[in-house]
SELUM-737302 format. One line per 3 residues: number of its first residue (from 1); their letters; for each residue y negated, x negated, z of N, C-alpha, C. Coordinates in Angstrom, 1 decimal. Each point is the difference from the previous one (the first is absolute). Layout:
NUM = A = Y:X:Z:Y:X:Z:Y:X:Z ~ ...
REM end
This chain:
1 = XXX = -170.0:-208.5:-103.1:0.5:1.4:0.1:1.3:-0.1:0.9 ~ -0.2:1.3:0.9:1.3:-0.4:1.0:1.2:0.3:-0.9 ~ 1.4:-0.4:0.0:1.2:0.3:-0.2:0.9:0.1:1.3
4 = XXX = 1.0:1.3:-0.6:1.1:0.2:1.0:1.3:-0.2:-0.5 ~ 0.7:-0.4:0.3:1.5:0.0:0.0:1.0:1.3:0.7 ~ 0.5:0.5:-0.6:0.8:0.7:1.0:1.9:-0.1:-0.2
7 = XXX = 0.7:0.1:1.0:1.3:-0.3:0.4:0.3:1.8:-0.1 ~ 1.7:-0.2:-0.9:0.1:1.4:0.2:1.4:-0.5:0.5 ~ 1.1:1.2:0.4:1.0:0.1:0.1:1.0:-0.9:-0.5
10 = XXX = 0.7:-1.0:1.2:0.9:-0.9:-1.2:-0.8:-1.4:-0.1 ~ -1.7:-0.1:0.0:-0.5:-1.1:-0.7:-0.7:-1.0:1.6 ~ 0.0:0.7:1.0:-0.8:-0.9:0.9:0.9:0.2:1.1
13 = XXX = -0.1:-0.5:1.1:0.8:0.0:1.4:0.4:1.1:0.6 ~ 0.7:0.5:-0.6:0.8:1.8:0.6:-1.2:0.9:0.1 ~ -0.8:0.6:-0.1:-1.3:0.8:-0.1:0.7:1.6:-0.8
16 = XXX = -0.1:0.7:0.9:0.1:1.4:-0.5:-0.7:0.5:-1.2 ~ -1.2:-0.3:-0.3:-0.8:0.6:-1.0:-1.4:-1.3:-0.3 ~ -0.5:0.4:-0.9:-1.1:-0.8:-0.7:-0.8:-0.8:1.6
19 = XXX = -0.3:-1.6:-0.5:-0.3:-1.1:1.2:-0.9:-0.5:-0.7 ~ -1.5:-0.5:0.9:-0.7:-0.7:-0.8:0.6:-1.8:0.4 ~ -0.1:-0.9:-0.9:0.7:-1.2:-0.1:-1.2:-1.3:-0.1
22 = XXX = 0.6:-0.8:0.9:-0.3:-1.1:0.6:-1.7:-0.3:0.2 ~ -0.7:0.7:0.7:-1.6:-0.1:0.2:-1.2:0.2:-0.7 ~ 0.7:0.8:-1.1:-1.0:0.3:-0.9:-1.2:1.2:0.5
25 = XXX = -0.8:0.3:-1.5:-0.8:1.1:1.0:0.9:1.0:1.0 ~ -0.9:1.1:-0.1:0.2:1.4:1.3:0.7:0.5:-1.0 ~ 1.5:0.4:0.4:1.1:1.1:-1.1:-0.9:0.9:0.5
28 = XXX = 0.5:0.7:-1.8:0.0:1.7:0.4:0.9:0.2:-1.2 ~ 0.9:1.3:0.2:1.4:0.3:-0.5:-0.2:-0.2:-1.3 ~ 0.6:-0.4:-1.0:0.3:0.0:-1.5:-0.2:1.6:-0.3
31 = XXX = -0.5:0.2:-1.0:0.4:0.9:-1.1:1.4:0.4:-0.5 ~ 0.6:1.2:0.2:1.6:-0.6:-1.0:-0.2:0.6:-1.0 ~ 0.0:-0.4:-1.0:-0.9:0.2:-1.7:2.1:0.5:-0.3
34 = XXX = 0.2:1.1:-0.3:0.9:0.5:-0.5:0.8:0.1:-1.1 ~ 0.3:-0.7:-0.8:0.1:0.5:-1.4:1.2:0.6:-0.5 ~ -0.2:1.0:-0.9:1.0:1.0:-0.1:0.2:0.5:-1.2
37 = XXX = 0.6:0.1:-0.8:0.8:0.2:-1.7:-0.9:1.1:-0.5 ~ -0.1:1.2:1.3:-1.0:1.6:-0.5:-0.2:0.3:1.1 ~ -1.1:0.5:0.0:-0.9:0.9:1.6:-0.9:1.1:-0.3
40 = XXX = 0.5:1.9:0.3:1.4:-0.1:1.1:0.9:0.4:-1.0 ~ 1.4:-0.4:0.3:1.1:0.3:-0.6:0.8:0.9:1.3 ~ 0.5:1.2:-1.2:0.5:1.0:1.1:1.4:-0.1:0.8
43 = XXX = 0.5:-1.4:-0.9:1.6:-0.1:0.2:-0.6:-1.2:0.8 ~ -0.7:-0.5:0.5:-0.1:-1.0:1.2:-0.6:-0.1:1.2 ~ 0.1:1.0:0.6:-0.5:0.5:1.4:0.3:-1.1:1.0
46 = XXX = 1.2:-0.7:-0.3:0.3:-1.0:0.8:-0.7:-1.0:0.4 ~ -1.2:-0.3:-1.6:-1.3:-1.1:0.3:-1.2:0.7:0.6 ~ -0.1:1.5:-0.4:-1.0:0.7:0.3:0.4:0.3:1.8
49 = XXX = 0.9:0.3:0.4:0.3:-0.4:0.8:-0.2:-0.5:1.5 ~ 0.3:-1.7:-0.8:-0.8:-1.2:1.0:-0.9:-0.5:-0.3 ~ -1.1:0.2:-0.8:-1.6:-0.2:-0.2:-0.3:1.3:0.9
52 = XXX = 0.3:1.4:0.5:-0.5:0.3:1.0:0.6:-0.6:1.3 ~ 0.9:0.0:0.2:0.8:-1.0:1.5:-1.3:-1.3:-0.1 ~ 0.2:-0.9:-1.1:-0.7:-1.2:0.3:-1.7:0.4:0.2
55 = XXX = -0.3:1.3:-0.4:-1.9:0.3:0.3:0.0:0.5:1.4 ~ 1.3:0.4:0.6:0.1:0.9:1.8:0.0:-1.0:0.6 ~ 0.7:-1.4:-0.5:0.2:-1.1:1.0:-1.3:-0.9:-0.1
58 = XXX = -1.1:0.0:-0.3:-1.2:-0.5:-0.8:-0.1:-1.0:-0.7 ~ 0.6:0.1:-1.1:0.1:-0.8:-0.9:-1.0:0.3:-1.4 ~ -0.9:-0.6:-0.1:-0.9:0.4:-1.6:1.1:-0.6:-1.5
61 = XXX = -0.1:1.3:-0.3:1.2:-0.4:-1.1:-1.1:0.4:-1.3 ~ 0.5:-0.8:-1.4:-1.1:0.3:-1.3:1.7:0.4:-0.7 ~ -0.2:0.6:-0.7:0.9:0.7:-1.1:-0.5:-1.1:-1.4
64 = XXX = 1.0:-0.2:-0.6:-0.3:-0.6:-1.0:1.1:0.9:-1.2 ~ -0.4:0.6:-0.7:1.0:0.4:-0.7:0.1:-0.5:-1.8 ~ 1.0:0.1:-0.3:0.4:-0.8:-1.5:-0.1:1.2:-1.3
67 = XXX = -0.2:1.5:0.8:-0.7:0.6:-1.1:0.3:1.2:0.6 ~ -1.2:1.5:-0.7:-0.2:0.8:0.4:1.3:0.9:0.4 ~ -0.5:1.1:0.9:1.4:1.3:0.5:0.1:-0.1:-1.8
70 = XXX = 1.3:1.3:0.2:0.9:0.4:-1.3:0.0:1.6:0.2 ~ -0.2:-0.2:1.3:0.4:1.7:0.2:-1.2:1.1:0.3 ~ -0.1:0.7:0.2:-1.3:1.3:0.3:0.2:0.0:1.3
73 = XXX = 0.9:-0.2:0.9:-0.5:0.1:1.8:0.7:-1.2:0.4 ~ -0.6:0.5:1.4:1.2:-1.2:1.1:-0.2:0.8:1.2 ~ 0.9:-1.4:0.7:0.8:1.3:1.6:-1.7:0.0:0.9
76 = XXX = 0.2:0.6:1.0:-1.3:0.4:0.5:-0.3:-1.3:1.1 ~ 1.3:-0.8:0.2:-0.4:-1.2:0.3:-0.9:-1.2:0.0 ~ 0.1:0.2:-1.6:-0.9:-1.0:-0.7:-1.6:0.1:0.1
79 = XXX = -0.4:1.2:0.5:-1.2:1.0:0.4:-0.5:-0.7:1.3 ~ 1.1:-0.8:1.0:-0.5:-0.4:1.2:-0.4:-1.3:0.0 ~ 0.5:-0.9:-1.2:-0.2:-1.4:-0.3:-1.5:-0.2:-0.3
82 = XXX = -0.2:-1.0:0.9:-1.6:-0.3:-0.1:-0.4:-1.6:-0.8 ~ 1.3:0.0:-0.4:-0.3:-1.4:-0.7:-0.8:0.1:-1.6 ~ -0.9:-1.2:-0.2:-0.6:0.3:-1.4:1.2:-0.5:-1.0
85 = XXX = -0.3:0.8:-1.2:0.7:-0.5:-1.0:-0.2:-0.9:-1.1 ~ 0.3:-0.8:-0.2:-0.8:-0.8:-1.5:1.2:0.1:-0.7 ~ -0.3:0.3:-1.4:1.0:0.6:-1.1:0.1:-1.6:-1.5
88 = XXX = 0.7:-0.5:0.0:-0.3:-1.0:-0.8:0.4:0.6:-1.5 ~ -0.6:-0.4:-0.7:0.1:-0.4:-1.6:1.1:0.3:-0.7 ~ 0.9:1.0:-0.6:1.7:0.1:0.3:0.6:-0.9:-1.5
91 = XXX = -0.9:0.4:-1.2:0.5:-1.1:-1.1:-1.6:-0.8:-0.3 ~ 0.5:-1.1:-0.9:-0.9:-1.2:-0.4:-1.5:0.3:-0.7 ~ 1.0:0.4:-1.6:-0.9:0.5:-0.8:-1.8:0.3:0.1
94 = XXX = 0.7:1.8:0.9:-1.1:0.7:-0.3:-1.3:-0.2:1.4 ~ 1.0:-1.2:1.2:-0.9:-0.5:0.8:-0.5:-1.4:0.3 ~ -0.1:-0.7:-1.4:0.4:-1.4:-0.4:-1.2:-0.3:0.4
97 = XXX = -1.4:0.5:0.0:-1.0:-0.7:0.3:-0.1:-0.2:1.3 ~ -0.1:1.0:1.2:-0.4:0.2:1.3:1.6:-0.7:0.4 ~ 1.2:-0.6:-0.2:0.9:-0.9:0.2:-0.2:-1.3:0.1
100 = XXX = -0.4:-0.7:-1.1:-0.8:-1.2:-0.9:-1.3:-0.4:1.4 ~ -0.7:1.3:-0.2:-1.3:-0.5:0.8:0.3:0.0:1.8 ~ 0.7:0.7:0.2:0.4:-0.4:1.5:1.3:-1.7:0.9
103 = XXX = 0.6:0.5:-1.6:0.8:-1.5:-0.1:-1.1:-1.3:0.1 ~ -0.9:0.4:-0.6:-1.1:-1.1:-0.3:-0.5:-0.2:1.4 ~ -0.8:1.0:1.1:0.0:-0.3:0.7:0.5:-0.2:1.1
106 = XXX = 1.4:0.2:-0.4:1.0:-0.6:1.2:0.2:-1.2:-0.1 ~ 0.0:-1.0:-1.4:0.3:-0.8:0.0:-1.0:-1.3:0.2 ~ -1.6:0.7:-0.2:-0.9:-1.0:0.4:-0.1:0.1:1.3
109 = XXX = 0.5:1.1:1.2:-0.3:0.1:1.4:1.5:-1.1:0.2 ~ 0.4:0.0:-0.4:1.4:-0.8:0.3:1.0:-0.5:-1.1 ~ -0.4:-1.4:-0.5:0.3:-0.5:-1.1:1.3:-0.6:-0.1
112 = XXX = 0.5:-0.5:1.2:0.9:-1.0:0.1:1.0:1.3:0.7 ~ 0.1:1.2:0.4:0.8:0.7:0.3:0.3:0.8:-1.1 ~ -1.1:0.4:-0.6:0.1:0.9:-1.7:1.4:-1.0:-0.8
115 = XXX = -0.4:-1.3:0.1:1.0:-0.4:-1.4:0.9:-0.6:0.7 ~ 0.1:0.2:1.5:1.4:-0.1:0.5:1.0:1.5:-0.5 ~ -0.7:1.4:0.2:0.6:0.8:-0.2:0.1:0.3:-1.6
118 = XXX = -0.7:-0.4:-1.0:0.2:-0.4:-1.1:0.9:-0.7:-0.6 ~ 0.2:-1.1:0.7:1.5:-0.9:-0.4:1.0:0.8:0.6 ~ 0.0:0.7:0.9:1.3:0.7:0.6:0.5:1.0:-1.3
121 = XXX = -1.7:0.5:0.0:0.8:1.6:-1.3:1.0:-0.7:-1.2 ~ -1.1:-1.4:-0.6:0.3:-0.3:-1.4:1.6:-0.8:0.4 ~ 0.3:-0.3:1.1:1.7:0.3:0.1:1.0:0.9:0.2
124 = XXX = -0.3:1.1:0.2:0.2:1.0:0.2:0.1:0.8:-1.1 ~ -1.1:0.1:-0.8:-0.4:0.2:-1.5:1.5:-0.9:-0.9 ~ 0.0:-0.6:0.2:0.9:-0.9:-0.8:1.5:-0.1:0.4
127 = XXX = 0.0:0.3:1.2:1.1:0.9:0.1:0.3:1.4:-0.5 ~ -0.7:0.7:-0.3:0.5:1.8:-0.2:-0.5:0.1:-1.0 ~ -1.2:-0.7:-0.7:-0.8:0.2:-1.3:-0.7:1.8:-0.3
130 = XXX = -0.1:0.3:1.5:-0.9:1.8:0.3:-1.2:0.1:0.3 ~ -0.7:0.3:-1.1:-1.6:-0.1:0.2:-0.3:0.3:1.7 ~ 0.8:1.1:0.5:0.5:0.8:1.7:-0.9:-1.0:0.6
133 = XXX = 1.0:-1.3:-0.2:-0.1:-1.4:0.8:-1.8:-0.4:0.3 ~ -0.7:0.0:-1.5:-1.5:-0.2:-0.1:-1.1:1.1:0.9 ~ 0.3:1.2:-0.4:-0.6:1.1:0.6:0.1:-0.4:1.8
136 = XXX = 1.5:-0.1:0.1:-0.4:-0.4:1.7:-1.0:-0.7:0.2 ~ 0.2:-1.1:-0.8:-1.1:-1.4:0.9:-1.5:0.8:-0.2 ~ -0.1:0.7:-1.5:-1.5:0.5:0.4:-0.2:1.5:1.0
139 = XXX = 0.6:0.6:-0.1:0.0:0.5:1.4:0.3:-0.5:1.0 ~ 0.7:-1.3:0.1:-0.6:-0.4:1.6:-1.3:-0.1:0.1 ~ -0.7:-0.9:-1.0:-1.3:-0.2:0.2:-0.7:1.2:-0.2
142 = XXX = 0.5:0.7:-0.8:-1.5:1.3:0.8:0.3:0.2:1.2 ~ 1.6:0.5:0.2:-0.3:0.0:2.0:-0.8:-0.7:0.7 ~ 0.2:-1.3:-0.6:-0.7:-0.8:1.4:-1.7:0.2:-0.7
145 = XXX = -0.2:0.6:-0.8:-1.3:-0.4:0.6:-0.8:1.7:-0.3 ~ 0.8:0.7:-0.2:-0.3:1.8:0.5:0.2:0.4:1.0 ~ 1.8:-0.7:0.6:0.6:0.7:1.5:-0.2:-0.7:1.1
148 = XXX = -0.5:-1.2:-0.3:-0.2:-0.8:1.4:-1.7:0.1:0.2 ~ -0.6:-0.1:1.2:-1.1:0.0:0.4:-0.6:-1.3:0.6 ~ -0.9:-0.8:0.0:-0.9:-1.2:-0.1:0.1:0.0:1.9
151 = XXX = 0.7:-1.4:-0.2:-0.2:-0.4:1.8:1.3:0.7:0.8 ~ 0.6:1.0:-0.8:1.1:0.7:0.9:1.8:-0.6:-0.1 ~ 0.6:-0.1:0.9:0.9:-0.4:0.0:1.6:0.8:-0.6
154 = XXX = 0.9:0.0:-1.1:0.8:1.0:-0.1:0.8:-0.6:-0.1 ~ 1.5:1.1:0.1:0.8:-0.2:-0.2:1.0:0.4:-1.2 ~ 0.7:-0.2:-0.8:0.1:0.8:-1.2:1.9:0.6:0.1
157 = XXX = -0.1:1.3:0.0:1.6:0.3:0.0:0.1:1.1:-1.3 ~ 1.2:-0.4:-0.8:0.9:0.5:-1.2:0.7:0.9:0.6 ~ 0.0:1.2:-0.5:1.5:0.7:0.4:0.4:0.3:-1.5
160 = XXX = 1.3:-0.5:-0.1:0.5:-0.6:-0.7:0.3:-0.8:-0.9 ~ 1.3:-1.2:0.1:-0.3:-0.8:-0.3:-0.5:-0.7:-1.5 ~ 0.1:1.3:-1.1:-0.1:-1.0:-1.7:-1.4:0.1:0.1
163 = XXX = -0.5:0.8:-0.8:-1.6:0.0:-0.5:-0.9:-0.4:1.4 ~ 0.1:0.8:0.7:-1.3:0.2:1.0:0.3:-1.4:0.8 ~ 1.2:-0.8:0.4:0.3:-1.2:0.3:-1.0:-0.9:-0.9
166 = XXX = 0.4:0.2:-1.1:-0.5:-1.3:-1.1:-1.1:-0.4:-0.3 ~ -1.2:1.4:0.8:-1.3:0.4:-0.1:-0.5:-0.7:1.2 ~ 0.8:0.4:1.2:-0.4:-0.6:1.3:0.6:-1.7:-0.2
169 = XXX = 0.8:-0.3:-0.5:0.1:-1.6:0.2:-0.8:-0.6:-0.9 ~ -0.9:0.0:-1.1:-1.1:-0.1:-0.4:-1.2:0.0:0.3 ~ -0.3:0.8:0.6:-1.3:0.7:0.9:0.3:-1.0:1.1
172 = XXX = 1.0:-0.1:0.4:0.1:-0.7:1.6:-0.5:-1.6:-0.4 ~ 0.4:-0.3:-1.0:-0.2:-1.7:-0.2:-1.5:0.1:-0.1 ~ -0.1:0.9:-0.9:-2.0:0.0:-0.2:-0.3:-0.1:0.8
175 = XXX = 0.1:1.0:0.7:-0.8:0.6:1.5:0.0:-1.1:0.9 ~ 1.2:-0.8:0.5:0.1:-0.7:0.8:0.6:0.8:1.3 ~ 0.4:1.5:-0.2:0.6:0.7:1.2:1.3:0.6:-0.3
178 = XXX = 0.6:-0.4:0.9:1.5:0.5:0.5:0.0:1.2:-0.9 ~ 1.5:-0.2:-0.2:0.8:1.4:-0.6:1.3:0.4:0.1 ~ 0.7:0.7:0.7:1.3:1.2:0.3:0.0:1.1:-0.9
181 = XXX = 1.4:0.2:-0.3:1.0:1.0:-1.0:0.5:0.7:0.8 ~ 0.4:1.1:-0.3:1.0:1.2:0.5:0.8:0.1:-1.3 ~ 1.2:-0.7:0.3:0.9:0.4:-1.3:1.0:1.4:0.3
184 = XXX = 0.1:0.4:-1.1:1.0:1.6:0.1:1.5:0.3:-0.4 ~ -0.2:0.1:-1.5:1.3:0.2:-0.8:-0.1:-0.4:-0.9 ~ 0.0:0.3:-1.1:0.0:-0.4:-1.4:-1.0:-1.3:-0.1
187 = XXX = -0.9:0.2:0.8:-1.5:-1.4:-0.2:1.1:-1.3:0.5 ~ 1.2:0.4:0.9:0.4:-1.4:0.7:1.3:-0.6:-0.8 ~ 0.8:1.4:-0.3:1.7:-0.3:-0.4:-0.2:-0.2:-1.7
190 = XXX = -1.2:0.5:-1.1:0.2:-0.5:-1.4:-1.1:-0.9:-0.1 ~ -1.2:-0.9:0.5:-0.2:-1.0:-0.1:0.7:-1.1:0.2 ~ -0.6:-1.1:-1.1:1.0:-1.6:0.1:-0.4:-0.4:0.9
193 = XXX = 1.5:-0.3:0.6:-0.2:-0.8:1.3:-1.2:-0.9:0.3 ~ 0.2:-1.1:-0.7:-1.2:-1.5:-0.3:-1.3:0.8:0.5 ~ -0.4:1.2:-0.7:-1.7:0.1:0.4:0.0:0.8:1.0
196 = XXX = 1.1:0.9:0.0:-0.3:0.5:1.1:0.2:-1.1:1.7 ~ 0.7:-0.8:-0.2:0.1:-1.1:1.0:-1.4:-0.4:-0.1 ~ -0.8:-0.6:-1.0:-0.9:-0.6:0.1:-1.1:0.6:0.5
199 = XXX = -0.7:1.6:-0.1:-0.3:0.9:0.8:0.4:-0.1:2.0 ~ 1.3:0.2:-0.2:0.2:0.0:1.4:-0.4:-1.4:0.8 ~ -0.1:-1.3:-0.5:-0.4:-1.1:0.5:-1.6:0.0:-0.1
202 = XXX = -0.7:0.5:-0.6:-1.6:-0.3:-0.2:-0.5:1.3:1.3 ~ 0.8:0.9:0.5:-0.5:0.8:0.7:0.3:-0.7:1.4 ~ -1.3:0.7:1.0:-0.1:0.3:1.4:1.6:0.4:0.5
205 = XXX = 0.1:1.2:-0.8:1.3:0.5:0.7:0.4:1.1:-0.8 ~ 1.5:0.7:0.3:-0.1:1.3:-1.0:0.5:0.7:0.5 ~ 0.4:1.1:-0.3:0.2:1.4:0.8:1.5:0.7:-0.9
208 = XXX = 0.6:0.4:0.3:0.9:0.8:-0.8:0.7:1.3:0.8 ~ 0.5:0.9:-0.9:0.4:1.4:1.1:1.4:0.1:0.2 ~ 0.9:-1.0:-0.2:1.4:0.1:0.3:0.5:-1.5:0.3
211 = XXX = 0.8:0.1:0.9:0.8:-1.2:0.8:0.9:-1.0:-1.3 ~ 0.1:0.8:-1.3:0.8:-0.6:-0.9:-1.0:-0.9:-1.0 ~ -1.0:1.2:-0.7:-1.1:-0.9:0.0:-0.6:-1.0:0.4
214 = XXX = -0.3:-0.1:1.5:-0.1:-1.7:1.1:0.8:-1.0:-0.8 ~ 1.4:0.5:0.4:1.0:-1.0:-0.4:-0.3:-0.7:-1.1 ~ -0.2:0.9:-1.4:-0.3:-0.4:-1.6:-1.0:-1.4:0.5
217 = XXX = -1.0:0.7:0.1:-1.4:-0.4:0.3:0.0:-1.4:0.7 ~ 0.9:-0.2:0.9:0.0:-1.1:1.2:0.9:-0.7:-0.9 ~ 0.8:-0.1:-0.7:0.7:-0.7:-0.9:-0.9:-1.0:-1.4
220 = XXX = -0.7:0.8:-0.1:-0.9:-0.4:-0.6:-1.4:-0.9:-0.2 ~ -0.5:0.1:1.1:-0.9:-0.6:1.2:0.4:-1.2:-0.1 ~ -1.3:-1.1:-1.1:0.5:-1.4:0.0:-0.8:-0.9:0.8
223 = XXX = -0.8:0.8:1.6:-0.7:-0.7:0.8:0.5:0.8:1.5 ~ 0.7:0.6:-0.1:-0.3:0.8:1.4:-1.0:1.4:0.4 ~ -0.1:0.6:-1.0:-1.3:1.0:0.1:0.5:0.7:0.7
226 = XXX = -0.9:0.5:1.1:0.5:1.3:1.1:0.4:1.4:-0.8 ~ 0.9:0.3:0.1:0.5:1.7:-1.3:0.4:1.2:1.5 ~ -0.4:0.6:-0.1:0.0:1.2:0.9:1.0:1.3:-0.5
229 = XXX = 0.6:0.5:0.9:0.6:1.3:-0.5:-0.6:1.4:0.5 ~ -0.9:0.4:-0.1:-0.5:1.0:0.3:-0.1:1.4:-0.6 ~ 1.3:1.1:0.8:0.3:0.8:-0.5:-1.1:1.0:-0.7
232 = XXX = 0.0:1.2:-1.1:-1.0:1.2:-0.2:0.8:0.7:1.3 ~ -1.7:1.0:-0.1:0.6:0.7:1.8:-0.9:1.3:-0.9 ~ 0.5:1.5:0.5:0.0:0.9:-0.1:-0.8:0.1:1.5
235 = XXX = -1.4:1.3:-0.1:-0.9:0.3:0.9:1.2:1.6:0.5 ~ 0.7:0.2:0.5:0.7:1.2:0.2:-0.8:1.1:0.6 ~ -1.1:-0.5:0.6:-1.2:1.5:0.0:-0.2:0.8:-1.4
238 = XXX = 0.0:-0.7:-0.8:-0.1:0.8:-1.4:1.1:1.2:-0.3 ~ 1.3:-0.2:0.4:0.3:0.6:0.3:0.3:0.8:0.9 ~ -0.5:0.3:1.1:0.7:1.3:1.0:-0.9:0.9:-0.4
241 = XXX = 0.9:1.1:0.0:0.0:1.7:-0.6:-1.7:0.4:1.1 ~ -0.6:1.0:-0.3:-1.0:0.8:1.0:1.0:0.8:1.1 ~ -0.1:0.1:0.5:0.2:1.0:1.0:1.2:-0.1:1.2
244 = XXX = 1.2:0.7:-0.1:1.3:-0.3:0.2:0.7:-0.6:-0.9 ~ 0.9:-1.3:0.6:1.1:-0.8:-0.8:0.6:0.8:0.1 ~ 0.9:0.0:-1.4:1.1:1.6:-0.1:1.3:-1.5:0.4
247 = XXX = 1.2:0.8:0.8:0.9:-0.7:0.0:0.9:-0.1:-0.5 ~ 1.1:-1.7:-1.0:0.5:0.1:-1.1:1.2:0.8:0.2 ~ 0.3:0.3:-1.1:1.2:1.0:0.1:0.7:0.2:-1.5
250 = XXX = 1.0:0.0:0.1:0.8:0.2:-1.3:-0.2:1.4:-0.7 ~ -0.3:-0.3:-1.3:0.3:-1.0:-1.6:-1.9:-0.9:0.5 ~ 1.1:-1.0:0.3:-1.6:-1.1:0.1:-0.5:0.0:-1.0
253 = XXX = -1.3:-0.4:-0.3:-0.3:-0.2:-1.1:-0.7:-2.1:-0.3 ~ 0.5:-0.2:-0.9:-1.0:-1.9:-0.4:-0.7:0.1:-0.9 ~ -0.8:-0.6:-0.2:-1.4:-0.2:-1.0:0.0:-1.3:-0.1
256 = XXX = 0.5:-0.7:-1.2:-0.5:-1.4:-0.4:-1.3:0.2:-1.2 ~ -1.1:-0.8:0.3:-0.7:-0.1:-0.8:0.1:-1.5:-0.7 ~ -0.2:0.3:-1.4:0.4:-2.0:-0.7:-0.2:0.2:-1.0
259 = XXX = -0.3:-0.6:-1.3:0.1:-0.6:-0.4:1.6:0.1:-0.9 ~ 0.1:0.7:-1.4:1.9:-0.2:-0.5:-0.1:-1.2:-0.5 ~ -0.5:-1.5:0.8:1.0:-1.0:-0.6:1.3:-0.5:0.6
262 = XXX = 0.1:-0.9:-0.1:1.5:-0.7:0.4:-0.2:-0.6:1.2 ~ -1.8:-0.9:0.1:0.5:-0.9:1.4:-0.9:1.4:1.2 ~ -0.1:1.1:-0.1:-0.5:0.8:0.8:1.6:0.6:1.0
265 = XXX = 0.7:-0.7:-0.6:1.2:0.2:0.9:0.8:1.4:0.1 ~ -0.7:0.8:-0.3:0.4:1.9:-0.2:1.5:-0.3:-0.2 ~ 0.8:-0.7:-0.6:1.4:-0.2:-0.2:0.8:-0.2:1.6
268 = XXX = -0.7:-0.9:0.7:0.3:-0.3:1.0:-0.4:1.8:1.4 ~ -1.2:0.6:-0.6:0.1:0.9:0.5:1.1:1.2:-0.1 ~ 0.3:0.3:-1.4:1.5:0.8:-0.5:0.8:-0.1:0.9
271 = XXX = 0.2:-1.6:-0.2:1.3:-0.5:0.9:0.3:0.5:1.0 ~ -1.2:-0.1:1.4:-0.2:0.1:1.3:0.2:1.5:-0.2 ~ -0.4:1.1:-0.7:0.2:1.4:0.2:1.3:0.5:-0.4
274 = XXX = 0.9:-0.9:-1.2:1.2:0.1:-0.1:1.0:-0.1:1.0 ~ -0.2:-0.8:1.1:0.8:-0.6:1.4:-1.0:1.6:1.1 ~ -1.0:0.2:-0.3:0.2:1.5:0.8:0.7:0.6:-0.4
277 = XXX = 0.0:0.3:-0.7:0.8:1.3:-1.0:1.2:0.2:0.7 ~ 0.2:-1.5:-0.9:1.9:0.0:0.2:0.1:0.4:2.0 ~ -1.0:-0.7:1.1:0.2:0.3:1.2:0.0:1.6:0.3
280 = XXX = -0.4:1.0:-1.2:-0.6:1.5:0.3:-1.1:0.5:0.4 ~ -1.0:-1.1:-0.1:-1.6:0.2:0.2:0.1:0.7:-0.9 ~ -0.8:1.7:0.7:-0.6:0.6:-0.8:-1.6:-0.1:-0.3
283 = XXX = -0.3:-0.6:-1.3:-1.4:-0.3:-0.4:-0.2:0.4:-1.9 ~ -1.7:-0.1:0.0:-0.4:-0.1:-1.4:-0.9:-1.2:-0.4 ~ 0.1:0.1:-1.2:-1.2:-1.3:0.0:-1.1:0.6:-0.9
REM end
């Protein structure tokens, strides 16, 4: 049976994007098997996003998600995404059989990678003592053997780093294929350092959306892992008005949309309208 290897970003001789590696059969592009906490979630357009950017640039992307929507719609975005979705298993219990029996056959397709990822959980397990910990490893193995396809090459990326990480660094050992994180907020700054380090060393590479972030992240890094800062970007077609742009004019008006918590920054927006004020900007919010 032919095998391919592939080189991503960070892992082979400066290469822009996915490389087939040292003479193996004929590449053809990996899969990027996605995995993601909920799909769609209406508060994350940001992933929804770049799975269409990554399907314009021709990328075959699989959605993997960690359990069904919550909500009754989503943005009309999500309508353009052509990726399939596989929905895994979200508690133990009530899907203990079809868990059990796919674990079974992940672990006869791959015996010596199964109870590699095995030993990893039951340390991990023994650190936190959270069933959480178990559920991953058997959802990795249903991924790998519901979300990956026979003979095809993938790649596996988490956006974000706790659960959907813990899923893909399990899956990755099984599988035998590469795995990348996009860490955020809360997944990066209240996780223990130790695993989350340990995460960032077993990956290809990782992704994060602020320069401060990097920093955390590259501190942490007990091999050198490539960490990226790659801002969220706003599509500003979405917004321009139909017809004539009317021109601004005092009492301006601002529109913050957020979120009333604390790290959504709105404090820091106050601020910045309190320094108009006091200048005599006339505005409302």
């Amino acid at each position: 049976m032919c095998k391919q290897a592939v080189s991503f970003p960070g892992e082979g001789a400066g290469g822009s994007g996915p490389q087939a590696a040292g003479g193996l059969c004929p590449f053809s592009p990996p899969v990027l098997v996605m995995i993601l906490k909920g799909y769609p979630r209406i508060s994350e357009t940001f992933i929804s996003n770049e799975i269409l950017l990554l399907e314009s640039l021709g990328f075959t992307v699989r959605i993997v998600s960690m359990r069904r929507p919550r909500e009754n719609f989503t943005h009309a975005s999500v309508a353009r995404i052509r990726a399939e979705v596989v929905y895994l298993p979200e508690r133990i219990l009530p899907h203990l059989p079809v868990l059990v029996y796919e674990n079974i056959r992940a672990f006869l397709a791959a015996p010596r990678n199964y109870l590699r990822a095995a030993s990893r959980m039951a340390v991990h397990f023994r650190q936190t003592w959270r069933l959480a910990t178990v559920k991953h490893l058997l959802q990795a193995g249903y991924l790998v053997r519901r979300a990956l396809r026979p003979g095809e090459t993938a790649h596996l990326h988490a956006h974000f780093a706790h659960s959907p990480t813990s899923v893909a660094l399990y899956a990755g050992i099984i599988s035998g294929f590469p795995y990348s994180f996009t860490g955020h907020a809360k997944d990066v700054w209240t996780q223990e350092p130790a695993r989350l380090a340990e995460k960032i060393g077993q990956a290809a590479f990782v992704v994060t959306c602020t320069e401060t972030n990097r920093g955390y992240l590259s501190r942490l890094s007990p091999n050198g892992t490539p960490i990226f800062a790659v801002y969220h970007g706003i599509d500003l077609r979405l917004f321009r008005p139909a017809g004539r742009r009317p021109e601004p004019a005092p009492p301006y008006r601002f529109l913050s949309v957020a979120r009333l918590t604390a790290k959504k920054g709105l404090d820091t927006v106050l601020d910045a309208l309190a320094l108009l004020q006091a200048r005599g900007v006339d505005f409302f919010l």
